[in-house]
C-alpha positions in Angstrom: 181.2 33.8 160.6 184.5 35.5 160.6 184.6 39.1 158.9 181.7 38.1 156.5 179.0 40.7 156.1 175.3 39.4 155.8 172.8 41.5 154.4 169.3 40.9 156.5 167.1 42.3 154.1 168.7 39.7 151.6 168.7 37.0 153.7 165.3 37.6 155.2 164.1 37.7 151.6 165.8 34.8 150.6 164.6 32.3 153.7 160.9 34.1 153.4 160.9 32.7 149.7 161.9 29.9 150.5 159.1 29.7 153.0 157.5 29.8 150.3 158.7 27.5 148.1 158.2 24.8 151.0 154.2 25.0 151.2 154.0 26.0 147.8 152.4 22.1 146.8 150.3 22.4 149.9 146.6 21.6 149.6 145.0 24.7 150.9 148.0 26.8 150.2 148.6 30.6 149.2 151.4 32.2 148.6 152.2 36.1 148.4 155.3 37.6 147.3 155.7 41.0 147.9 158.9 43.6 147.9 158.8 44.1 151.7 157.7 40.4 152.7 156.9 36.7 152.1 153.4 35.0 153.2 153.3 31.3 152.9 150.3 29.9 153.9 149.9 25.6 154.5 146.2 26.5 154.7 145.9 24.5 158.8 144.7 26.0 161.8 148.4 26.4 163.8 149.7 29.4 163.2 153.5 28.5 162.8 151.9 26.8 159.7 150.6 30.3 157.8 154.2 32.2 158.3 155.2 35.5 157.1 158.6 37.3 156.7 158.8 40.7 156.7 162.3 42.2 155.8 161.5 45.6 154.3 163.4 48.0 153.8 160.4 49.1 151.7 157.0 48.0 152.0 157.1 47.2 155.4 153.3 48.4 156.3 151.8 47.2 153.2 153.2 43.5 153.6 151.9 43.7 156.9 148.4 45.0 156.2 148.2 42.5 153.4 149.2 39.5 155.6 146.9 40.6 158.0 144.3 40.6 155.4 144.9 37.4 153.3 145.0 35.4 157.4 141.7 36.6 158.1 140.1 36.8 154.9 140.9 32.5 155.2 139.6 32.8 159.4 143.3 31.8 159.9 145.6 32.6 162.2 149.5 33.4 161.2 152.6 34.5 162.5 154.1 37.3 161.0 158.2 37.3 161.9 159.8 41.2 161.6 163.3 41.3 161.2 165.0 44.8 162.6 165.0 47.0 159.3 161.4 46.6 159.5 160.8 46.4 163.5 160.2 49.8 164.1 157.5 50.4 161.0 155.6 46.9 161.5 155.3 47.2 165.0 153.4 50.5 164.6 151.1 49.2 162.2 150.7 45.7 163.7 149.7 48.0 166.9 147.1 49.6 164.9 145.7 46.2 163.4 145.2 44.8 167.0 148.6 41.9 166.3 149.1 40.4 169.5 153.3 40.4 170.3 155.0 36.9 170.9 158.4 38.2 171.8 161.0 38.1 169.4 163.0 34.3 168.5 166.7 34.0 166.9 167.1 34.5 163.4 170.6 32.6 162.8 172.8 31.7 159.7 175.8 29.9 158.4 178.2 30.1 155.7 178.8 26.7 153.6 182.4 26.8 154.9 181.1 27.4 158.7 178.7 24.5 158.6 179.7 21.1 161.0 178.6 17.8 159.7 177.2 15.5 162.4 176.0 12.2 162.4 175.4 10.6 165.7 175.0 7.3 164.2 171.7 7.5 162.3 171.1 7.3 159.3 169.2 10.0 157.3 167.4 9.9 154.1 166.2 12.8 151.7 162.5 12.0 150.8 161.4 10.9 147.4 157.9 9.3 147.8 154.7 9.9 149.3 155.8 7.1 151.7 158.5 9.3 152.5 156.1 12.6 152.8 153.5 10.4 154.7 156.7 9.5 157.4 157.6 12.9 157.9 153.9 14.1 158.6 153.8 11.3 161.1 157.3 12.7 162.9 156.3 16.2 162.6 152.7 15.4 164.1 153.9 13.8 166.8 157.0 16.4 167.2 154.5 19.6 167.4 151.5 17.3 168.9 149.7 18.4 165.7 147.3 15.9 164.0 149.8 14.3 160.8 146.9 15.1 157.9 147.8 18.8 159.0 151.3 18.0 158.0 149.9 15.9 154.9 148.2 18.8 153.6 150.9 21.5 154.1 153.3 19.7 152.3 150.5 18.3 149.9 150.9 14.9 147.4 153.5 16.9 145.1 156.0 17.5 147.6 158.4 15.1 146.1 158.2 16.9 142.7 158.7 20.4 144.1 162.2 21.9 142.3 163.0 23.9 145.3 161.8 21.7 148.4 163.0 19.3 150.2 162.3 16.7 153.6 165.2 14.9 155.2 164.1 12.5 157.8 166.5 10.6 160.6 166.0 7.0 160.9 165.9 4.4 163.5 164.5 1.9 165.4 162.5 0.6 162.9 160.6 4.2 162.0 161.4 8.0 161.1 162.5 9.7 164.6 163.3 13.4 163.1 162.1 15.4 160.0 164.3 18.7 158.7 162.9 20.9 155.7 164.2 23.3 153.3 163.4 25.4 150.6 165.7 27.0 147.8 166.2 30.4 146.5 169.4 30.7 144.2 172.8 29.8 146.6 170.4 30.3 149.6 168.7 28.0 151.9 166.1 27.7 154.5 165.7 25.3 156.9 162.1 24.8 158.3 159.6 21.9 160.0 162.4 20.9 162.0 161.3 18.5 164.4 161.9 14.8 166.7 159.5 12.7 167.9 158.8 13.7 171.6 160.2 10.4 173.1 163.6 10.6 171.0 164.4 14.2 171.9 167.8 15.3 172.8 169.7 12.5 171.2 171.1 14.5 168.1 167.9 12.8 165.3 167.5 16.3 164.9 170.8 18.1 164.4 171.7 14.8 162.0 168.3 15.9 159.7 169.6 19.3 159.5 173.2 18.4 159.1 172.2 15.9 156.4 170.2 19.0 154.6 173.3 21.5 155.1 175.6 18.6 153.8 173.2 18.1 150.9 172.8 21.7 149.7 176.3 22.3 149.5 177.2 19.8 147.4 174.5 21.4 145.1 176.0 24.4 145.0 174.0 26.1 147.9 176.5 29.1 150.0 174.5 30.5 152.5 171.8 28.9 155.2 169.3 30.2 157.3 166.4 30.2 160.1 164.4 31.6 162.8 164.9 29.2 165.6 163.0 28.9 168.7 164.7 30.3 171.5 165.3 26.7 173.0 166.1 25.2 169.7 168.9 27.7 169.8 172.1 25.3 170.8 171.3 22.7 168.4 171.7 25.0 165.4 174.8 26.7 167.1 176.6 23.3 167.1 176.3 23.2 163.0 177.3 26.2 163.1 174.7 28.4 163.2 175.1 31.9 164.4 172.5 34.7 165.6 172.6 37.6 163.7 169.2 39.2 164.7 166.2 39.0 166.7 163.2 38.5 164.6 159.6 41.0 166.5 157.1 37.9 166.4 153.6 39.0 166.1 150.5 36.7 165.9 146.9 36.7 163.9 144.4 35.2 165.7 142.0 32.8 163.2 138.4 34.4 163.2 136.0 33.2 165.1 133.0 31.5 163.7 129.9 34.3 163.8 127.3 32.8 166.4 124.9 30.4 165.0 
């Protein structure tokens, strides 16, 4: 990253939007935009698919109170991540809410300049057709053991016309293996749904998805990337260059439970 300062609150905003701008076509979807935070909901029972941002510096409590609210007004449950200019305020409100804490995972960037292209001898594709959508639910599904008509409807039947969204997918044997998202605000860019089948893992599909996405953006114009990785996902983004430049407070909605019959 070199002597390159990065603004949190901007970047946070700018991969929350994007967030956004990913399940924005999705079939039970919400979105909420707020000054302290970004709520994107895919509208599916896991909560990594309903996925908030909260970067503050202002607004910190009321983005958290109304991401609480729109979760459990839907009998959802979420994942709200907190990046440290807004720790210290969400976590007391969160408290008061009744949140339940999931630790805190790596929120990590890199510079168009920083980013390493890999290949590994696949071949990846950028989707442009439901086929293409319908591919990358199947990876994803089996990826996250999820069922794929979750994926279907979080990315919804417009996917491929969204301006700011995008689904690369790694190819081989005859099939998709690995699926990489990303969603666009200005030079900025988000990378999200990353995922590789379960029996092709740790054979670089993955890091070739998301290097084909970094590759792509960049010749669009795109300067800056960004993500909140798992903590074991953490060397594969570090070898495209990735860097952590925060710990992001994870705290979790539970969905609402039916009333008693």
């Amino acid at each position: 990253m070199g002597s390159r300062r990065i603004s949190l609150v901007d970047l946070g905003r700018a991969v929350g939007d994007g967030w956004c701008a990913f399940v924005r076509g999705a079939v039970h979807g919400e979105v909420l935009l707020l000054p302290g935070g970004s709520l994107g909901i895919g509208g599916e029972g896991f909560p990594d698919m309903n996925f908030a941002y909260v970067f503050g510096p202002e607004g910190v409590g009321d983005a958290v109170r109304r991401f609480h609210g729109a979760l459990r007004a839907r009998g959802l449950p979420g994942s709200i991540a907190v990046l440290s200019p807004a720790a210290d305020e969400a976590a007391e409100v969160a408290a008061g809410l009744g949140l339940v804490s999931g630790g805190a995972d790596p929120f990590m960037c890199v510079h168009a300049a920083d980013a390493r292209h890999v290949e590994h001898g696949y071949v990846v594709e950028r989707v442009s057709d439901m086929d293409g959508v319908m591919d990358a639910a199947d990876t994803l599904g089996d990826a996250y053991q999820l069922p794929a008509e979750w994926i279907r409807s979080m990315v919804g039947p417009g996917f491929p016309d969204l301006p700011n969204a995008d689904l690369f997918l790694t190819r081989g044997e005859g099939r998709a293996l690995a699926a990489a998202g990303s969603g666009r605000v200005g030079s900025t860019v988000g990378i999200y749904a990353v995922g590789t089948r379960l029996a092709h893992r740790r054979r670089g599909a993955a890091a070739a998805a998301v290097s084909a996405a970094l590759d792509h953006h960049v010749r669009t114009g795109a300067h800056l990337f960004g993500l909140l990785s798992a903590p074991d996902a953490e060397p594969l983004y570090a070898s495209l260059g990735f860097t952590v430049v925060d710990h992001a407070r994870i705290w979790h909605v539970e969905a609402r439970s039916s009333p008693a019959s």
